[in-house]
C-alpha positions as CSV (number, residue, x, y, z in Angstrom):
1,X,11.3,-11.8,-6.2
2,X,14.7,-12.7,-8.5
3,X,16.2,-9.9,-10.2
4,X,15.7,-10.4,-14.0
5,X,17.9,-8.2,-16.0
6,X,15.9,-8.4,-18.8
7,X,13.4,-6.4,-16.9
8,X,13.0,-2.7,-15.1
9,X,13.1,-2.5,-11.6
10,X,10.3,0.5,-11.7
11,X,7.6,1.5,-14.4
12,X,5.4,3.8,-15.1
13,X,2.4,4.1,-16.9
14,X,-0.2,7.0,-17.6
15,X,-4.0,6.7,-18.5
16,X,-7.1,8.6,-18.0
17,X,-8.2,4.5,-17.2
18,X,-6.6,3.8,-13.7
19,X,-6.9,0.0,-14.5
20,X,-5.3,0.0,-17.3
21,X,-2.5,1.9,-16.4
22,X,-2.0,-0.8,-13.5
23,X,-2.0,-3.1,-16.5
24,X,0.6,-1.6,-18.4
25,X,2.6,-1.0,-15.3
26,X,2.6,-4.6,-14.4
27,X,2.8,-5.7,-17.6
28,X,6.3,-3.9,-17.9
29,X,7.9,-5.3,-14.9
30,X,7.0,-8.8,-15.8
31,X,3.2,-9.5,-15.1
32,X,1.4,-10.8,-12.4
33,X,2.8,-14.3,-12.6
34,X,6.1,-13.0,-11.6
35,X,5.2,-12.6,-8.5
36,X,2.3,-14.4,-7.6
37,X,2.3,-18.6,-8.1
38,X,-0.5,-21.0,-7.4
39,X,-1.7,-21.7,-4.0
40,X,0.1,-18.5,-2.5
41,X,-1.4,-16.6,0.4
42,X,-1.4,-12.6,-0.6
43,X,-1.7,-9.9,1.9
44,X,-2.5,-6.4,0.0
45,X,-1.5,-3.1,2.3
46,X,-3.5,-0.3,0.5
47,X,-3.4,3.2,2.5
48,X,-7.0,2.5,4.3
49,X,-5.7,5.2,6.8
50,X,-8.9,7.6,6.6
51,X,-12.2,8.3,6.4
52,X,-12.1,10.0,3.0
53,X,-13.6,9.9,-0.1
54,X,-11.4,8.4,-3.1
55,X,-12.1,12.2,-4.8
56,X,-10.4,13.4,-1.5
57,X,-6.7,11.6,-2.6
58,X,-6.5,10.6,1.2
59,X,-6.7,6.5,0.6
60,X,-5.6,4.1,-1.9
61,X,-7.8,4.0,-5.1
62,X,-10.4,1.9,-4.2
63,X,-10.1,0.2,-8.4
64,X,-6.8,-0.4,-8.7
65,X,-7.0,-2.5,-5.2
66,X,-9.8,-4.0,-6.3
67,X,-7.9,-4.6,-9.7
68,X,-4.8,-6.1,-8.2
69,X,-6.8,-8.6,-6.4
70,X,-8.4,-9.8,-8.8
71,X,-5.1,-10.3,-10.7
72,X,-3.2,-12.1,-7.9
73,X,-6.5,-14.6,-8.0
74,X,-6.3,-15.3,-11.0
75,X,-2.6,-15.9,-11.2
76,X,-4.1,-19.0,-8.8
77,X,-3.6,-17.4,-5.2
78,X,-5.2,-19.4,-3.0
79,X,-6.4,-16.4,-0.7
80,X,-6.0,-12.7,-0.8
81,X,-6.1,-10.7,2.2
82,X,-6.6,-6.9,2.4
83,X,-5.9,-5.0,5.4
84,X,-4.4,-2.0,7.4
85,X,-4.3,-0.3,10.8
86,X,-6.3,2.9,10.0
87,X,-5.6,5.9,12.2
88,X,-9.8,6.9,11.7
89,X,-12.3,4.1,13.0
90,X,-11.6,1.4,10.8
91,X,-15.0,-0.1,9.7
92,X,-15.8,3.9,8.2
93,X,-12.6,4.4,6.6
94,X,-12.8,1.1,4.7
95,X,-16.6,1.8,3.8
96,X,-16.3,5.3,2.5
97,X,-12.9,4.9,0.6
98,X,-14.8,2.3,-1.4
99,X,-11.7,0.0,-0.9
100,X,-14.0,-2.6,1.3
101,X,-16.5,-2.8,-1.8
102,X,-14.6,-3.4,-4.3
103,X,-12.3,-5.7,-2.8
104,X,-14.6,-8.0,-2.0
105,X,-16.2,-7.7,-5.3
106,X,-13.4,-8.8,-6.8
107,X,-13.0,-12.1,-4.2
108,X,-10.4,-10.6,-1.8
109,X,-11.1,-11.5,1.9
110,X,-11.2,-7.5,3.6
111,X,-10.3,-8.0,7.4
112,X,-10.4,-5.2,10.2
113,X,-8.0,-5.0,13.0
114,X,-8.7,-6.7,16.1
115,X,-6.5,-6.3,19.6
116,X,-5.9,-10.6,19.3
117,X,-4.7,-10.3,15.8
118,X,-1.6,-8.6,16.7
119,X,1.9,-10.7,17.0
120,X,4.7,-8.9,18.9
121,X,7.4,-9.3,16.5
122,X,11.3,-8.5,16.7
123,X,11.7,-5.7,14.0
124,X,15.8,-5.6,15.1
125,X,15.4,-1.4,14.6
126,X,16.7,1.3,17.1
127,X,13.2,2.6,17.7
128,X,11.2,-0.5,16.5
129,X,12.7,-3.2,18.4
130,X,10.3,-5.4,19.5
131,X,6.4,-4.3,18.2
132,X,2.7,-5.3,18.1
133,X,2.5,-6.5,14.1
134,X,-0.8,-7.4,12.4
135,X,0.0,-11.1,12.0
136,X,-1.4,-10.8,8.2
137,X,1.7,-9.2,7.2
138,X,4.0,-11.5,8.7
139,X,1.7,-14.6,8.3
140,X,1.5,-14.6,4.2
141,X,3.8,-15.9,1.4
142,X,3.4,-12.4,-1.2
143,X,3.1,-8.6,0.5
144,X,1.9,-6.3,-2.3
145,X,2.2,-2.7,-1.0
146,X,-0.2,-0.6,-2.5
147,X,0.1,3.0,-1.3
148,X,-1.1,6.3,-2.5
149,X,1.7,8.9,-3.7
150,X,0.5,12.5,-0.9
151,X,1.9,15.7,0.7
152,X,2.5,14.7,4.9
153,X,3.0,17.4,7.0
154,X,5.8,16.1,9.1
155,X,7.7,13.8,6.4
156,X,6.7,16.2,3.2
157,X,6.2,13.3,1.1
158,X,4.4,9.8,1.7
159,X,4.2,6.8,-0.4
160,X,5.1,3.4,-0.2
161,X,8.2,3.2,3.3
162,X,5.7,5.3,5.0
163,X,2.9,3.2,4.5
164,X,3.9,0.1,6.2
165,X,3.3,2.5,10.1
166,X,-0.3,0.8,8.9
167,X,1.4,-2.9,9.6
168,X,2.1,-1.5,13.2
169,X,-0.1,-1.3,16.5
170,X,0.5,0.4,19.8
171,X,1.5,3.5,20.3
172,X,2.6,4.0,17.0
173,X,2.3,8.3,17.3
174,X,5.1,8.1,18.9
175,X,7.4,7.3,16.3
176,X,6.5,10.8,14.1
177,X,9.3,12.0,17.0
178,X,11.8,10.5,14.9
179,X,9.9,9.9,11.6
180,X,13.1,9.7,9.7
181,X,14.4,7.2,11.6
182,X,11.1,4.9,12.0
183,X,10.4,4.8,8.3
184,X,14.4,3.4,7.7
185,X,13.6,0.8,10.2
186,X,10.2,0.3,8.5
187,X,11.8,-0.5,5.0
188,X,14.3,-2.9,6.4
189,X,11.9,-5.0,7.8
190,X,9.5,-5.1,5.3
191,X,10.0,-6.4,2.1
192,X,7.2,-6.4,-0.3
193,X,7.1,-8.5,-2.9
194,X,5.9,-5.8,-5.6
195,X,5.1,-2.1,-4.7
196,X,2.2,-0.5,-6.4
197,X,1.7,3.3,-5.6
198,X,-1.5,5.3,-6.6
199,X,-0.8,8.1,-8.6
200,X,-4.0,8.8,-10.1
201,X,-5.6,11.3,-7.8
202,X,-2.4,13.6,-5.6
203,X,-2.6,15.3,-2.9
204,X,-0.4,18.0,-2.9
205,X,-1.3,19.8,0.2
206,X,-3.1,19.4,3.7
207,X,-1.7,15.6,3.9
208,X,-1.9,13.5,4.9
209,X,-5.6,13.7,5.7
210,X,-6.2,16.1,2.9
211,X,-10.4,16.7,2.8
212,X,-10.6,19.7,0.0
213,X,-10.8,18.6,-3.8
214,X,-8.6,21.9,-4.8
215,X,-5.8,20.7,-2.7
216,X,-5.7,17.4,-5.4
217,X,-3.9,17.3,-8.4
218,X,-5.5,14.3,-11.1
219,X,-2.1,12.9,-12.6
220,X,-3.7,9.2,-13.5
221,X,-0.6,7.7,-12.9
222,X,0.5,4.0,-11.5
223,X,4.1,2.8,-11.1
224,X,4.6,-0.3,-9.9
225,X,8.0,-1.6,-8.8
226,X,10.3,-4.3,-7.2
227,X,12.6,-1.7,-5.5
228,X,10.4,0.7,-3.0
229,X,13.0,3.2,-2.4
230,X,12.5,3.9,-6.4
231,X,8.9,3.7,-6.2
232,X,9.2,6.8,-3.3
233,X,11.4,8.4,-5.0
234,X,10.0,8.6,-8.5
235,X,6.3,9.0,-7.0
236,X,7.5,12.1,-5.1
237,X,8.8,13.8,-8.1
């Protein structure tokens, strides 16, 4: 989207209500109908990545994606699509991180991975070159990239660079050799339209697959963003 001066790049807003802290996060870097118009097609990229619990800080909360659909319909999208490229079974990790529920409760269209829906796509990176791409990603006028702020065991932090290796298929393992590297290459190439990361529930330890309660910190926090190297690096402090 344009730069507007008038406006923050990144904000961030705290409540014990996760929805309405989206609200107020929005709200504070312009609203919904700065970046959604009528008749656009929306992809969301939550972090669907495993079969967790939302209590288990692992996945996306399951509200605020449900939330942010909602929104981008009623800013007059014509479709929204939400989607990722788990790393557990797919059809389980979108039915136990409550994400499939209440996405489609709120009208979004939830779509699982399938081997034909993958594009190879010239990424122009040292290790991503040419990839397999879920065509949703590249196929769609708005990306909203909704991750969820969490300790990783190789990168320390993950949040909203890291979250697009769920855009990827193949043997996408292989780029944790140089994860550094991959997730540079990863932000060049994808440009969301707004950045959204979950701060609500935190998972401090054990990440990213997490699975113990003590291990997550409730913060109840949302920023949202147009710049996602500020979203990282704000959600990681």
């Amino acid at each position: 989207v344009p730069t507007e001066k008038s406006l923050p790049q990144i904000a961030l807003a705290k409540n014990t209500d996760h929805v309405a802290a989206l609200h107020a996060s929005l709200d504070a870097v312009g609203g919904i109908k700065r970046f959604i118009r009528k008749g656009d097609r929306v992809t969301i990229k939550p972090n669907v990545g495993w079969d967790r619990t939302p209590e288990q800080g692992a996945d996306t909360n399951p509200m605020l994606v449900g939330e942010m659909a909602r929104l981008c319909l009623a800013a007059g999208a014509a479709i929204v699509i939400v989607t990722d490229v788990p790393c557990n079974e797919p059809r389980r990790c979108f039915l136990r991180s409550g994400i499939r529920a209440e996405a489609e409760k709120a009208g979004a269209k939830v779509i699982l991975p399938l081997e034909e829906d993958y594009i190879r796509t010239v990424m122009g990176g040292q290790m991503l070159d040419v990839w397999p791409v879920l065509k949703y990603f590249v196929q769609t006028d708005k990306l909203i990239n909704m991750p969820i702020a969490k300790h990783h065991s190789l990168s320390d932090f993950t949040g909203s660079m890291k979250n697009f290796y769920g855009i990827l298929g193949g043997r996408r393992s292989q780029l944790h050799q140089k994860i550094d590297q991959s997730i540079v290459e990863l932000a060049t190439f994808s440009k969301p339209t707004l950045t959204v990361v979950d701060c609500t529930r935190v998972l401090l330890r054990s990440g990213p697959t997490g699975g113990s309660l003590d291990d997550v910190a409730i913060e109840n926090s949302v920023i949202c963003a147009t710049d996602q190297v500020a979203a990282d690096s704000r959600a990681s402090e």
